[in-house]
VMD Tcl script that draws the C-alpha trace (Angstrom):
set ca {
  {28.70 149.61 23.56}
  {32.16 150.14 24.57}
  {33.32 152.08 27.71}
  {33.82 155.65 26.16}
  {30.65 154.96 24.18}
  {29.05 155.16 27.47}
  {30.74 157.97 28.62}
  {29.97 160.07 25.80}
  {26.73 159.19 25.88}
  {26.48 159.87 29.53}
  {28.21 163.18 28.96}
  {25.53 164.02 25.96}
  {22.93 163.45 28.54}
  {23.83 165.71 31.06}
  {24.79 168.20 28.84}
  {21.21 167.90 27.00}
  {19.96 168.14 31.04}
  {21.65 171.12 31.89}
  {21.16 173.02 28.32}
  {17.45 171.73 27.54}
  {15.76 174.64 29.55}
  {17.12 177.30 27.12}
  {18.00 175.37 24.31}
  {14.21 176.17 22.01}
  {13.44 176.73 18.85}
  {12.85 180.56 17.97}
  {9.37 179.51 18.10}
  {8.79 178.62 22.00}
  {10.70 182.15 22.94}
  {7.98 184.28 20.55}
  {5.28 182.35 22.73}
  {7.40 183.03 26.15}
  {7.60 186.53 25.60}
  {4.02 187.07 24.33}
  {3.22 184.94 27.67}
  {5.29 187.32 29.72}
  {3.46 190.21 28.16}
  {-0.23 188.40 28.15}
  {0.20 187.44 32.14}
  {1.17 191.28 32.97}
  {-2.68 191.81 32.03}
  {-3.59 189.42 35.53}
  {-1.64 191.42 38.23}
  {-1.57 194.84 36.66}
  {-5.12 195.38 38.01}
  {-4.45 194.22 41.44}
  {-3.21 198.16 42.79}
  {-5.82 199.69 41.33}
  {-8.29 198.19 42.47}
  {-9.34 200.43 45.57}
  {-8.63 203.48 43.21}
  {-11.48 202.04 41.26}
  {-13.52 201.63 43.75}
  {-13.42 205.59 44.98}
  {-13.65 206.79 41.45}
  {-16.28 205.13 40.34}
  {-18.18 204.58 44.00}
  {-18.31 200.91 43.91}
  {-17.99 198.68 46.67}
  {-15.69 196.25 46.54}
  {-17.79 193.31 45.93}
  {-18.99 195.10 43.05}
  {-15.18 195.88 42.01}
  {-14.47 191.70 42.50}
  {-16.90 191.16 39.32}
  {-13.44 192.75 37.36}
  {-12.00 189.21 38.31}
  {-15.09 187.19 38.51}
  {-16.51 187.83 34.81}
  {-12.73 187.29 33.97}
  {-12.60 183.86 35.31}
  {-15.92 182.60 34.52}
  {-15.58 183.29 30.95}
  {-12.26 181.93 30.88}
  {-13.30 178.93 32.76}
  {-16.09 178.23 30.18}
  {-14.14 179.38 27.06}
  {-11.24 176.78 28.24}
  {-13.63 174.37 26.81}
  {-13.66 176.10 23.22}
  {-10.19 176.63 23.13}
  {-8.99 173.10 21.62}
  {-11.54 172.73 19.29}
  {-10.71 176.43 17.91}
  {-6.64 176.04 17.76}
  {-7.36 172.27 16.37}
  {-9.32 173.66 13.06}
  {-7.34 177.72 12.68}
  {-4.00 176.33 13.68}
  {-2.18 176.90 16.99}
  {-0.34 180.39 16.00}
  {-4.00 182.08 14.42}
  {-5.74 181.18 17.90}
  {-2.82 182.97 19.97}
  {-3.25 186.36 18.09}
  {-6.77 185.80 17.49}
  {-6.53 185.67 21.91}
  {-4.05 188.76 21.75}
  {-6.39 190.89 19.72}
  {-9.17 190.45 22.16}
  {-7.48 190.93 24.91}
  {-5.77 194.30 23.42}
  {-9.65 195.44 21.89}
  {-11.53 194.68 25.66}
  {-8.60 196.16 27.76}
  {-8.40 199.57 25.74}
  {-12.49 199.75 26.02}
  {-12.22 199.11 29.99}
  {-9.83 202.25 29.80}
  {-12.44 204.38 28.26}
  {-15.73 203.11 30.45}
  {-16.86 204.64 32.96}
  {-19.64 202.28 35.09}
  {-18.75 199.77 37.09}
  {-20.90 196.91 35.89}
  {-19.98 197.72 32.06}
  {-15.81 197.74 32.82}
  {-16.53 194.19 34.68}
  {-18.68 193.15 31.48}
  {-15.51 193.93 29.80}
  {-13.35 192.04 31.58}
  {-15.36 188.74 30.78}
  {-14.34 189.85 26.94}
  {-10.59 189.79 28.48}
  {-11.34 186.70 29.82}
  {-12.30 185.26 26.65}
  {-8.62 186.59 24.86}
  {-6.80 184.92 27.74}
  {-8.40 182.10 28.03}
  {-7.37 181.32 23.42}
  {-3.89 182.77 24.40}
  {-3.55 180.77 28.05}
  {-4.90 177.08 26.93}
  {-3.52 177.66 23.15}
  {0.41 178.56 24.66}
  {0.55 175.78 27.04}
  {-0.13 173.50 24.40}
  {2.22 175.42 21.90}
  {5.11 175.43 24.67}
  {4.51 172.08 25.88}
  {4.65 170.42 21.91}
  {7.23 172.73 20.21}
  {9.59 172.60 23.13}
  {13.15 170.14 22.73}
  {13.47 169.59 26.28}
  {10.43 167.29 27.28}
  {6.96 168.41 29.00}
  {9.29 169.02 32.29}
  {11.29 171.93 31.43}
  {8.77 173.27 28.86}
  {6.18 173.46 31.94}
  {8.79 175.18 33.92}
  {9.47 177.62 31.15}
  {5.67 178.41 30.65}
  {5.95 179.25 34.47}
  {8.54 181.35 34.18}
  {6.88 183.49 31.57}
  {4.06 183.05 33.96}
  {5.76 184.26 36.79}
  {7.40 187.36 35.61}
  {4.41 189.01 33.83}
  {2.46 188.73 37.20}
  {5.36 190.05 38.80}
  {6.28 192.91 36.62}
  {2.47 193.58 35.85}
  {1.50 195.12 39.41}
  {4.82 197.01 38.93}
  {3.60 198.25 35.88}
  {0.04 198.53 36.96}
  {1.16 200.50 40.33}
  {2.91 203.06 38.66}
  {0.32 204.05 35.67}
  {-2.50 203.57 38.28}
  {-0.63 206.37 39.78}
  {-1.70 208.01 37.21}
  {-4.91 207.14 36.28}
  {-6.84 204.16 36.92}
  {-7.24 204.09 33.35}
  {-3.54 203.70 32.64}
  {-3.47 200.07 33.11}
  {-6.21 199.05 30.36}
  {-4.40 201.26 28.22}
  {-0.99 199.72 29.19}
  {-2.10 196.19 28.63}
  {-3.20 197.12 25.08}
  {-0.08 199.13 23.91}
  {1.88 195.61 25.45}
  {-0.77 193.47 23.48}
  {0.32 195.20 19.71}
  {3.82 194.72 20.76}
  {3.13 190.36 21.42}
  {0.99 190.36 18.33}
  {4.03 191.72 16.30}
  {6.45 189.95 18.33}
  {4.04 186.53 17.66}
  {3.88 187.45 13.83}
  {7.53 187.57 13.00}
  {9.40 185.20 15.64}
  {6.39 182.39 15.14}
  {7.10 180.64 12.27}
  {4.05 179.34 10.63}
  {6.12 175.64 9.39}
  {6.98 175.29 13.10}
  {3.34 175.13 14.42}
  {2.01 173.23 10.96}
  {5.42 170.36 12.25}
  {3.18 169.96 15.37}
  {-0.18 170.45 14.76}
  {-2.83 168.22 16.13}
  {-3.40 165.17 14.17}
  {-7.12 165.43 14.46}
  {-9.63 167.81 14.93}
  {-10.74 168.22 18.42}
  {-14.35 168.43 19.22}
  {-16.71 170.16 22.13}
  {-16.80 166.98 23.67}
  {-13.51 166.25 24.42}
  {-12.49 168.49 27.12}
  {-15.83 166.43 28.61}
  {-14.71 162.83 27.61}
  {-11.16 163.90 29.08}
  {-13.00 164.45 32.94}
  {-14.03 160.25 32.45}
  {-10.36 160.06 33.84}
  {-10.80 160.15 37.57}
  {-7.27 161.66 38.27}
  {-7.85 164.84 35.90}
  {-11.25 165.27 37.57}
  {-9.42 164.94 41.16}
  {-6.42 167.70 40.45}
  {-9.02 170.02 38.33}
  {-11.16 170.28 42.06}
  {-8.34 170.55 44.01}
  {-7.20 173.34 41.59}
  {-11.01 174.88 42.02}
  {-11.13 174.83 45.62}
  {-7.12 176.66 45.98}
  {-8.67 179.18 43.46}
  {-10.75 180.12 45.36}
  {-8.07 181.04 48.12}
  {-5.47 182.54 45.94}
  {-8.18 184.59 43.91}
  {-9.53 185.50 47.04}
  {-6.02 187.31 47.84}
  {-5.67 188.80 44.80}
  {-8.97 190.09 44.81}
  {-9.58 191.47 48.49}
  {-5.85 191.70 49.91}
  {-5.65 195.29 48.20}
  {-8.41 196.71 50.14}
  {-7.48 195.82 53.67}
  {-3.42 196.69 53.52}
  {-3.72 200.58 53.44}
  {-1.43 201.22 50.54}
  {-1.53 203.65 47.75}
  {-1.07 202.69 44.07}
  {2.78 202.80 44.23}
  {2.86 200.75 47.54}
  {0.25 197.65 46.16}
  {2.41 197.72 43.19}
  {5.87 196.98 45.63}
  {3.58 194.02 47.80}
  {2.78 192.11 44.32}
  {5.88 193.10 43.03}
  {7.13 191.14 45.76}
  {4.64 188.58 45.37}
  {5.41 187.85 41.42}
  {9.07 187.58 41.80}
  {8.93 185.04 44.31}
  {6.46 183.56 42.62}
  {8.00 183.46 39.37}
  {11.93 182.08 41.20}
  {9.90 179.06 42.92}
  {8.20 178.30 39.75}
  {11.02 177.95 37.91}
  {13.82 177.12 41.00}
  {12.47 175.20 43.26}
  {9.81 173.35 42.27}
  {11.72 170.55 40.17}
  {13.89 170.30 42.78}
  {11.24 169.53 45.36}
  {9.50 167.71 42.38}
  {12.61 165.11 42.30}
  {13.53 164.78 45.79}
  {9.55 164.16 47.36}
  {7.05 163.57 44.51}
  {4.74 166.07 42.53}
  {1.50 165.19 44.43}
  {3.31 165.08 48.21}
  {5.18 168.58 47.39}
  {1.84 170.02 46.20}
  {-0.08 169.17 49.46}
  {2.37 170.23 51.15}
  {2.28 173.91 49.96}
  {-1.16 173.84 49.43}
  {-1.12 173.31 53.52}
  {1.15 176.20 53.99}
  {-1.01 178.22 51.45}
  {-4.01 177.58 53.84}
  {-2.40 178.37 56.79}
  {-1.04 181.47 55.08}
  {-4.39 182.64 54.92}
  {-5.31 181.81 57.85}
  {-3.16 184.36 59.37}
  {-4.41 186.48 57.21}
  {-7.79 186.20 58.56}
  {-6.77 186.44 61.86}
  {-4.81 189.57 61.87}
  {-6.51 191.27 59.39}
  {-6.11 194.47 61.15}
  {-2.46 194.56 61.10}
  {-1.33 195.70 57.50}
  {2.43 194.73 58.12}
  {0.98 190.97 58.52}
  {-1.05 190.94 55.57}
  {1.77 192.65 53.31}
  {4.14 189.90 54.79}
  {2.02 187.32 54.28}
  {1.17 188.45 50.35}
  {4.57 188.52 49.59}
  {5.34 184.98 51.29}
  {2.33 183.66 49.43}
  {3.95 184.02 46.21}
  {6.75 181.35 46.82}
  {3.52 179.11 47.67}
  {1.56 179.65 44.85}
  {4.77 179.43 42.41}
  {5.52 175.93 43.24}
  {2.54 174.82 43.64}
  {1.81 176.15 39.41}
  {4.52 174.48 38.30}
  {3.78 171.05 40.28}
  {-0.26 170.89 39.67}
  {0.40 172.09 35.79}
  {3.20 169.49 35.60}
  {0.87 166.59 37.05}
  {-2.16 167.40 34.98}
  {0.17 167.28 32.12}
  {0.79 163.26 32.93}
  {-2.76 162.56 34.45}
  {-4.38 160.81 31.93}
  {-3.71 159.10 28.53}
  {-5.52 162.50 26.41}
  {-4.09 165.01 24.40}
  {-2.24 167.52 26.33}
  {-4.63 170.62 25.10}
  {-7.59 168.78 26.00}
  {-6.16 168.11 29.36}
  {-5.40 171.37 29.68}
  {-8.75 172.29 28.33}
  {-10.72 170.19 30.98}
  {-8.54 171.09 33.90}
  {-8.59 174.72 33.11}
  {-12.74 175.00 33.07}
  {-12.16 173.39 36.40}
  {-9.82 175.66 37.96}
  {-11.45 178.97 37.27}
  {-14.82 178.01 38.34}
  {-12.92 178.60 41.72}
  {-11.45 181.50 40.24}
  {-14.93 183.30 39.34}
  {-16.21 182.38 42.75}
  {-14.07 183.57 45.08}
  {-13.67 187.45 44.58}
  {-17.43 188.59 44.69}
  {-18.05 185.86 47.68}
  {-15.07 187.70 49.37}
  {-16.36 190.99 48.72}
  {-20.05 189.16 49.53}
  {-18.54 187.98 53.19}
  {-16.67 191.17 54.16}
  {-19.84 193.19 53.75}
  {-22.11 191.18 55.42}
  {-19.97 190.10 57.83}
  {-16.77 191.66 58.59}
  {-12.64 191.93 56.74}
  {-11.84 188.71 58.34}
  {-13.60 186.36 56.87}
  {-13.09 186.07 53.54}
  {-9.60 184.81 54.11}
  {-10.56 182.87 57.02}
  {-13.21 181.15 54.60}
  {-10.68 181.07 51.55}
  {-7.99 179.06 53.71}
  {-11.14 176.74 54.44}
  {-11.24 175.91 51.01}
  {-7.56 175.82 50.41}
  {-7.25 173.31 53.35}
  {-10.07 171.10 52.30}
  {-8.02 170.59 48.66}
  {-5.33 169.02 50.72}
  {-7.94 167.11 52.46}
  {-9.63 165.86 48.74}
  {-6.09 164.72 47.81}
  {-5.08 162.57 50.03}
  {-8.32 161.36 50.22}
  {-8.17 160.57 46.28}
  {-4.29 159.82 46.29}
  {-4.72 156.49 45.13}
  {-5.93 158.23 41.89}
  {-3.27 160.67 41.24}
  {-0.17 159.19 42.61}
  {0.91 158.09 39.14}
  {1.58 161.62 37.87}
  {5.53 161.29 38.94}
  {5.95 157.85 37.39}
  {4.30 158.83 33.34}
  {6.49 162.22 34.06}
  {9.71 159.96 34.93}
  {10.24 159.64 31.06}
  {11.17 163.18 30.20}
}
mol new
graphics top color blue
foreach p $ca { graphics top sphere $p radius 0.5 }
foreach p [lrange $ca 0 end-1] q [lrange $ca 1 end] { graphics top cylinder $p $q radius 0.2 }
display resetview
């Protein structure tokens, strides 16, 4: 190739670099922005939580069931979820997820016990976990700019519907603490439609799965050692960062507006990190040495949390810095599960996902569980425990996972 051949090709490159994040097909944005709506439904909850609690007289290990019947569902519906979008088609299984979710949020907004709006929240979980698993996948395979950028995208939409969502969620709690569940459905219609018209059905059909996928897959995918290691490393930070989200909002004194402002906070850092920072510290120290590395922080995070529980301005502080924490750490784990092992990308997804929110379901009612029994402190002192012993498991199974930045060097 001559000289300006190479330069033109060089200049193609970089061009393709610097445009690929926002260069999609109509297709990927309908899925970002039905993502952006979809993750609002995770952090509008968070400020009205204690309002929940007065109203209906629950305590607020009995209030934490809202986010354990959530997870647990999703964890063991992430198993369903390929096999589903594999035989109804990727774009059926998102608003098949989106009608759930919009159905078991607007009945949470009209119960009135306790134990029945948590029993409806495992029917949310369900809807999420079709719409979660299912957009990943759809992101990940429809995208033009490699699995990379499309994971950072997926982030992003990530990232600002948890940090618009307690926004949201603050101000209609102010309300009512029904507002939310009504909120999340009204934004629900407005994805489906969204999903309907900017989705195009040839665009999914282009990349559809070659081959059905079957119960056992997600299982024959967690044969693969490394998948297995980042899944329980994902399980045991769950259960610190679900342990914030579930118990922060009753030990920082604030009123609907004011949790609305700390997760506000939270989610925008979250959602800059995710998208920012993270392929930068990606590039310049490796996925798995950057992810132990603010899984460590993470811990300690909550560590201080635990040990000045009493002083709201540390916990609010500490909330808000969490976010940048938890943003890149998303974006790296998701990005090294995504080159773990040699299986399709939703049943990767599929197997690590059932993984991670088995941490998720435990940690908010053993929170609730430990403050009662014990005292505020502990939970967080406990749930950096756990956080810290996931940097422990990886280095202790680096050997295993190491490869992630090498099969992810090709895109």
């Amino acid at each position: 190739m001559s000289r300006s051949g190479n330069a033109a090709a060089k200049a193609n490159s970089a061009d393709a670099y610097e445009a690929g994040l926002l260069q999609q097909p109509r297709s990927v944005w309908a899925v970002f922005f039905a993502g952006i709506i979809a993750f609002m439904g995770i952090g509008l909850v968070d400020p009205i939580l204690p309002a929940i609690a007065e109203k209906m007289h629950a305590t607020p290990s009995e209030v934490s069931m809202l986010f354990t019947s959530y997870n647990a569902v999703m964890a063991i519906a992430m198993l369903f979820t390929g096999m589903i979008a594999s035989r109804i088609g990727v774009k059926k299984t998102l608003l098949t997820g989106i009608v759930i979710i919009a159905l078991f949020s607007f009945l949470g907004g009209v119960s009135n016990h306790i134990w029945v709006l948590g029993g409806l929240r495992g029917g949310w979980g369900l809807g999420n976990a079709l719409f979660v698993a299912t957009a990943l996948t759809a992101i990940v395979s429809l995208s033009r700019s490699g699995v990379t950028k499309a994971i950072i995208l997926y982030e992003a939409a990530i990232g600002l519907g948890i940090s618009v969502g307690p926004l949201l969620g603050g101000e209609l709690g102010a309300i009512s603490w029904r507002g939310p569940f009504f909120g999340v459905a009204s934004l629900m219609v407005i994805a489906f439609i969204a999903l309907i018209f900017l989705m195009p059905a040839e665009a999914v059909t282009t990349n559809a799965p070659k081959k059905k996928t079957s119960l056992s897959d997600p299982f024959r995918a967690m044969k693969h050692r490394s998948l297995v290691v980042l899944g329980l490393t994902a399980c045991l930070y769950n259960i610190g960062f679900f342990t914030l989200m579930a118990y922060a909002p009753f030990v920082m004194g604030l009123d609907e507006h004011g949790l609305g402002y700390v997760f506000l906070g939270w989610g925008v850092l979250l959602a800059v990190t995710s998208v920012f920072m993270a392929p930068i510290l990606q590039r310049k120290f490796g996925t798995v040495k950057s992810m132990s590395v603010m899984l460590g922080l993470f811990g300690l995070t909550l560590l201080a949390m635990g040990i000045w529980t009493n002083t709201p301005a540390v916990v609010i502080v500490s909330v808000i810095f969490s976010g940048a924490l938890l943003g890149n750490n998303n974006t790296l784990i998701t990005t090294a599960v995504m080159n773990a092992a040699p299986v399709e990308r939703s049943t990767a997804s599929a197997a690590y996902s059932f993984l991670r929110f088995i941490g998720g379901a435990i940690a908010p009612v053993m929170a609730g569980k430990l403050a009662e029994w014990f005292n505020p402190h502990v939970p967080f002192i406990v749930g950096a425990c756990f956080v810290l012993l996931s940097v422990v498991f990886v280095f202790l199974n680096r050997r295993h996972v190491m490869h992630v930045d090498h099969a992810g060097s090709g895109h």
